[in-house]
BAKEPA-384780 format. One record per residue (C-alpha): z, y, x negated. Coordinates in steps of 0.05 Angstrom, whole numbers, padded with zeros to 5 digits, always signed. Each point is the difference from the previous one (the first is absolute). Example, Ala and Ser with C-alpha at 12.3 -4.5 7.8 and 13.67 -1.06 7.14 Angstrom:
2
+00156-00090-00246
-00013+00069-00027
// end
This chain:
412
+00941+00099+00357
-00032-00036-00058
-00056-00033+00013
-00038-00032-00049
-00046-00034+00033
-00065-00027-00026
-00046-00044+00022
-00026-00062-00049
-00069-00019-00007
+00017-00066-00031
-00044-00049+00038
+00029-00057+00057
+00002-00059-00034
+00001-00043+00078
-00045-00009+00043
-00012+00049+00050
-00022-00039+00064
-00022-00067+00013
-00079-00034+00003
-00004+00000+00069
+00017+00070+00004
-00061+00026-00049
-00043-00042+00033
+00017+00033+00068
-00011+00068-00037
-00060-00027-00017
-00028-00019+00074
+00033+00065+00028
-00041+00043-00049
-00074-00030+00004
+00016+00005+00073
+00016+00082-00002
-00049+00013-00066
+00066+00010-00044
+00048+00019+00045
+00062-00047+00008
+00016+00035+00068
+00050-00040+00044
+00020+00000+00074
+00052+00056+00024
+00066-00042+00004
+00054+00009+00044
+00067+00017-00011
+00043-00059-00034
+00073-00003-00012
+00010-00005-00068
+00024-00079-00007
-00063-00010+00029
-00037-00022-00054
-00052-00046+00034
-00046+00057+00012
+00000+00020-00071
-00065-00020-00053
+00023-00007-00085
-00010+00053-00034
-00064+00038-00009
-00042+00023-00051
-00048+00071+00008
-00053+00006-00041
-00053+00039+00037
+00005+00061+00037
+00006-00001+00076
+00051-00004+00058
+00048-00057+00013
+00046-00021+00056
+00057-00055+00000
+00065-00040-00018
+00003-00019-00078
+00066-00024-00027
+00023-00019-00073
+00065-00039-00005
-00006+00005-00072
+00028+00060-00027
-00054-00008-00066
-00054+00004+00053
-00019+00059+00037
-00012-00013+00078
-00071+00047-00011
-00032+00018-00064
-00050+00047+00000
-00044-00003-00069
-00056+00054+00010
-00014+00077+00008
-00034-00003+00059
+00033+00034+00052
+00052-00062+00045
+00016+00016+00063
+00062-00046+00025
+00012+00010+00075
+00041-00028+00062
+00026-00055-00047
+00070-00035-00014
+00012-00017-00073
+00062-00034-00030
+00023-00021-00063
+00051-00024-00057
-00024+00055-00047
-00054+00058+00008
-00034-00002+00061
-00055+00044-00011
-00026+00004-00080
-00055+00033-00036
+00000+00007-00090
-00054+00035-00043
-00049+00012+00056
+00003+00066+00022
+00023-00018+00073
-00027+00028+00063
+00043-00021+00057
+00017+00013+00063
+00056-00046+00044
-00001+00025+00066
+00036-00029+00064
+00030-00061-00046
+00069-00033+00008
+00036-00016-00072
+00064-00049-00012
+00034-00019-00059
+00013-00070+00001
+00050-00037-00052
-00009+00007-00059
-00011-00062-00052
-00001-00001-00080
-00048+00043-00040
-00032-00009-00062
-00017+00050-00054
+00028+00065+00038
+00031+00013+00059
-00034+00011+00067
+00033+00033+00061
-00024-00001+00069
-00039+00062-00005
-00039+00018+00061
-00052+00023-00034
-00011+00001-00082
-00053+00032-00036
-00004+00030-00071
-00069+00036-00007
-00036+00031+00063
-00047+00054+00024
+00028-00007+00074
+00059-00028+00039
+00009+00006+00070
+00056-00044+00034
+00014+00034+00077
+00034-00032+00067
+00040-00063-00036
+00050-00029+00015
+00041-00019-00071
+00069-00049+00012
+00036-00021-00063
-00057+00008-00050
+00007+00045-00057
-00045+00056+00018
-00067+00042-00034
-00005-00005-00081
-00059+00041-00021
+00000+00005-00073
-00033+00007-00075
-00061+00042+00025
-00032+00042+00054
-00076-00007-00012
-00032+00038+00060
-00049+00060+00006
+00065+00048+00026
-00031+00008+00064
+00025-00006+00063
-00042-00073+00011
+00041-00024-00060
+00079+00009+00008
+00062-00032+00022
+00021+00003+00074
+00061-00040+00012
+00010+00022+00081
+00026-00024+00067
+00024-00063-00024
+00076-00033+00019
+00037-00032-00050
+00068-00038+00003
+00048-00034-00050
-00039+00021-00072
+00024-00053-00050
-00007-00019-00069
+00032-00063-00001
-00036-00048-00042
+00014-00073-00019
+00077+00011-00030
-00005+00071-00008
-00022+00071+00025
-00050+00041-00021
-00005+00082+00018
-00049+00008+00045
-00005+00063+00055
-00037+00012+00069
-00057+00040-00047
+00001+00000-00083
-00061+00044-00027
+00001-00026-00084
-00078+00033-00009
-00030+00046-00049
-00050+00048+00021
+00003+00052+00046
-00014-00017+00068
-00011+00048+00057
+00004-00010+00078
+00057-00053-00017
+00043-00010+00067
+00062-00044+00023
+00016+00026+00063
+00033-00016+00068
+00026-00072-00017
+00056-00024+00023
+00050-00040-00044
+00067-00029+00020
+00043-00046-00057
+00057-00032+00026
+00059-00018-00042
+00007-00066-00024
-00064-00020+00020
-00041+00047-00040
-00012+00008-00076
-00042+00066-00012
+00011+00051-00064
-00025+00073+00017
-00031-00004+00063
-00061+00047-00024
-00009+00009-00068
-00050+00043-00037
+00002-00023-00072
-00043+00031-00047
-00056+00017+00044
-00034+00065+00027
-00036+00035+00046
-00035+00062-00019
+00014+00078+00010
-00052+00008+00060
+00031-00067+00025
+00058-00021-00006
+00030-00073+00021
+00026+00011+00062
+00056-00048+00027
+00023+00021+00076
+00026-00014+00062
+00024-00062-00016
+00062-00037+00026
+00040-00036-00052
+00069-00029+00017
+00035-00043-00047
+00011-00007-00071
+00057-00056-00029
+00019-00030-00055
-00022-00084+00001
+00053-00043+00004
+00029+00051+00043
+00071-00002-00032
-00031+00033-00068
+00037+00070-00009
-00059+00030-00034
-00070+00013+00022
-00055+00039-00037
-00047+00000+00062
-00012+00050+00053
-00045+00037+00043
-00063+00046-00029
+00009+00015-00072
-00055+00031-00053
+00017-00045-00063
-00029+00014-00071
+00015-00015-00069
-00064+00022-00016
-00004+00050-00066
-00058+00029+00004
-00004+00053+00057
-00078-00022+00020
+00026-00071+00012
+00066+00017+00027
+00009-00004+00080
-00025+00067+00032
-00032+00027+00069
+00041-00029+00043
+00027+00026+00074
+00057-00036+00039
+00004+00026+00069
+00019-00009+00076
+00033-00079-00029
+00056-00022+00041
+00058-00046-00046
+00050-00032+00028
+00070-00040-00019
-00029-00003-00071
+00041-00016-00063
-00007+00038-00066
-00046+00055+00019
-00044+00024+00046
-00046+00050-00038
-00008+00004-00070
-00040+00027-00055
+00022-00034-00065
-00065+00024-00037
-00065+00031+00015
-00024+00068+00017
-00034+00034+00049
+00035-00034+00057
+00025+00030+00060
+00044-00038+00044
+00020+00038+00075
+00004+00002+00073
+00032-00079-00010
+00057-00023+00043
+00057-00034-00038
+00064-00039+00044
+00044-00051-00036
+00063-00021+00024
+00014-00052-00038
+00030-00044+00038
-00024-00067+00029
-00015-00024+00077
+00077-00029-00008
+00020+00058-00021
+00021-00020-00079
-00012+00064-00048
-00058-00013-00052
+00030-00021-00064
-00052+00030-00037
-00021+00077-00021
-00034+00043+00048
-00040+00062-00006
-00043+00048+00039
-00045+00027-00058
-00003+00021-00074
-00052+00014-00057
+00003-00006-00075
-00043-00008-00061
+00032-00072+00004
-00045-00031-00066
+00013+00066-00036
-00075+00000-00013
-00007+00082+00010
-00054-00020+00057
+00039+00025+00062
-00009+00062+00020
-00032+00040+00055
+00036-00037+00060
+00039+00027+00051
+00039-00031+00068
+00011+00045+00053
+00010+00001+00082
+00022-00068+00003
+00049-00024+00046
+00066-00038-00016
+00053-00031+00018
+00026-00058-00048
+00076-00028-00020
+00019-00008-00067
+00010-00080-00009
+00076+00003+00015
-00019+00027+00066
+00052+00057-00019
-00044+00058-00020
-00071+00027+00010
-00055-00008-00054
-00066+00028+00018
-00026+00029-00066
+00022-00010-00064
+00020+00060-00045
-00046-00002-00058
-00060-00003+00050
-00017+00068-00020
-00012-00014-00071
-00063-00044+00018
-00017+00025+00065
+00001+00075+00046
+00054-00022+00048
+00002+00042+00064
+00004+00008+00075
+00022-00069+00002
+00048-00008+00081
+00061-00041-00008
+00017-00023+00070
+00071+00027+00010
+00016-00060+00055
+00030-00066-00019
-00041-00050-00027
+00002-00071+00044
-00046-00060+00009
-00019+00037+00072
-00027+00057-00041
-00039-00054-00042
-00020-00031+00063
-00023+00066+00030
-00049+00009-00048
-00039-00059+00016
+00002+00029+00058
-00031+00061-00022
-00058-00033-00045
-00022-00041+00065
-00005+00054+00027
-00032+00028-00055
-00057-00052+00006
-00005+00012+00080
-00013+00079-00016
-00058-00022-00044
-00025-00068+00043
+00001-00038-00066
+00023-00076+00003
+00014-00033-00054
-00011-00067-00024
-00054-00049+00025
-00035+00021+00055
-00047-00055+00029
-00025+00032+00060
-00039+00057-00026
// end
């Protein structure tokens, strides 16, 4: 549940791509009149890595397409150093450390269509550097929709939102599919999540919605799947995080018998109440064979969290119990910083064993101190893999209802 993440602004002190490589920038761009636009690759398995170019280097606006890898985990596989609006499309990127990286220049990006893969991690210098999928720490506009994520460590959007608040200028994280979120990095693990918002400023239209996230055990190392940390929408509008699909949440190594991670939480030590997290609606999420929790509100207000599906049996495929705690959902004023208040979680649905497997423990009893509990459905039946299973079921079908297909989508 803690999750003090930052990102550093301490500059790379390696080189970020080879002569050769600037010098084919440098052809590519007189050719287009500045735009470094490549040809649509094909599909590549990822040990493939003949079809990949070094990393690149952004530093005009425009829109670019193809395979850039970093095996150094000091060296991001793209760096995008300018304002002007970057448009990264039908692309496979790979790397060591952060994939995609933008510091101090008010990013405008939008990564559309792209494949991203961690690959392993190698020594750092300075600080350290996960495999974030995409890593920026001021911006006036992020858009990453219909990606494909596999063992990266997710969105970071951080220090500062510096857009007009209109709907041109937001965050849309949508339609993408993600698998295996993991913060190893070289000898160690850092918390990373699916989505972290660490902004300030209030930032309308904001959306992460109808993604689809599976971590499996032992091969995954994420900390709260979604977590809003510090960060805020506004009263006309609010952040909105729905329909998505998240499964899996684990402690790494897998033996560990604690975990701090989860699903969605709202997280804020902040003390003032302006800066605190607030305007904030969970809704319509599915969450699956979690650990910890599933929906929580340890600080924040205004936040209203309902109409989510929660199912945790916690159990493995083998059928071994989880040896760690499990929860359906809970809210305190965690930090004690009197900014929580205002929230309520209501008409969810629930059905999630306690982590000896031996009692039922969908919402936790001092809920109602930080949050309106109410109309929340406990599923009377018994709670098995099947019924974990069956609602995968039910968010395909989900997607069918509302012909939206997630991840890349080449043909369109």
């Amino acid at each position: 549940m803690h999750c003090y993440t930052h990102l550093h602004t301490t500059p790379y002190s390696k080189s970020r791509s080879k002569g050769w490589f600037f010098l084919f920038l440098l052809a590519v761009a007189l050719a287009v009149a500045g735009y470094a636009i490549l040809h649509e690759p094909t599909y590549s398995s990822r040990l493939a890595s003949s079809s990949y170019d070094g990393p690149l280097v952004i530093t005009r606006g425009g829109t670019y397409s193809g395979n850039w890898e970093s095996r150094d985990s000091d060296v991001p596989a793209v760096d995008i150093r300018t304002a002007e609006p970057v448009v990264i499309i039908n692309s496979s990127i790979r790397g060591a450390g952060v994939l995609i990286q933008s510091l101090l220049y008010g990013a405008d990006i939008t990564v559309l269509h792209t494949e991203g893969y961690g690959l392993p991690p190698t020594p750092y210098t300075d600080y350290e550097k996960p495999r974030r999928f995409l890593a920026v720490d001021e911006f006036k506009n992020v858009v990453v929709e219909h990606c494909y994520m596999e063992e990266t460590a997710g969105i970071y959007l951080g220090v500062q939102y510096t857009g007009n608040s209109s709907p041109e200028q937001t965050v849309k994280i949508q339609y993408n599919k993600v698998r295996d979120i993991n913060g190893q990095i070289h000898d160690g693990k850092y918390r990373v999540q699916f989505v972290q918002f660490n902004y300030r400023g209030e930032l309308p239209y904001a959306e992460i919605a109808w993604n689809e996230v599976i971590n499996r055990p032992g091969l995954s190392a994420v900390e709260d799947n979604i977590n809003i940390y510090n960060s805020r929408g506004t009263p006309s509008s609010p952040i909105r995080i729905h329909n998505n699909y998240i499964q899996g949440a684990f402690p790494y190594p897998l033996h560990l018998k604690t975990y701090s991670g989860g699903g969605i939480i709202s997280d804020s030590p902040a003390a003032d109440s302006l800066t605190a997290t607030a305007y904030l609606k969970v809704y319509e999420n599915h969450l699956v064979g979690l650990g910890n929790y599933c929906l929580a509100i340890a600080g924040g207000n205004n936040i209203e969290m309902h109409h989510n599906r929660a199912i945790v049996a916690a159990t493995f495929d083998d059928g071994e119990p989880y040896h760690f705690w499990t929860s359906g959902i809970w809210a305190k004023d965690y930090y004690k910083m009197h900014t929580t208040y205002n929230n309520s979680i209501h008409h969810n649905t629930l059905a999630v064993l306690g982590e000896t497997r031996t009692w039922r423990n969908e919402i936790a009893d001092s809920t109602f101190v930080a949050a309106a509990e109410y109309d929340n459905f406990v599923l009377p039946d018994s709670v098995t893999k099947q019924l974990e299973q069956q609602e995968y079921r039910l968010w395909q079908e989900k997607l069918r209802r509302n012909h939206i297909k997630i991840g890349p989508q080449r043909d369109r």
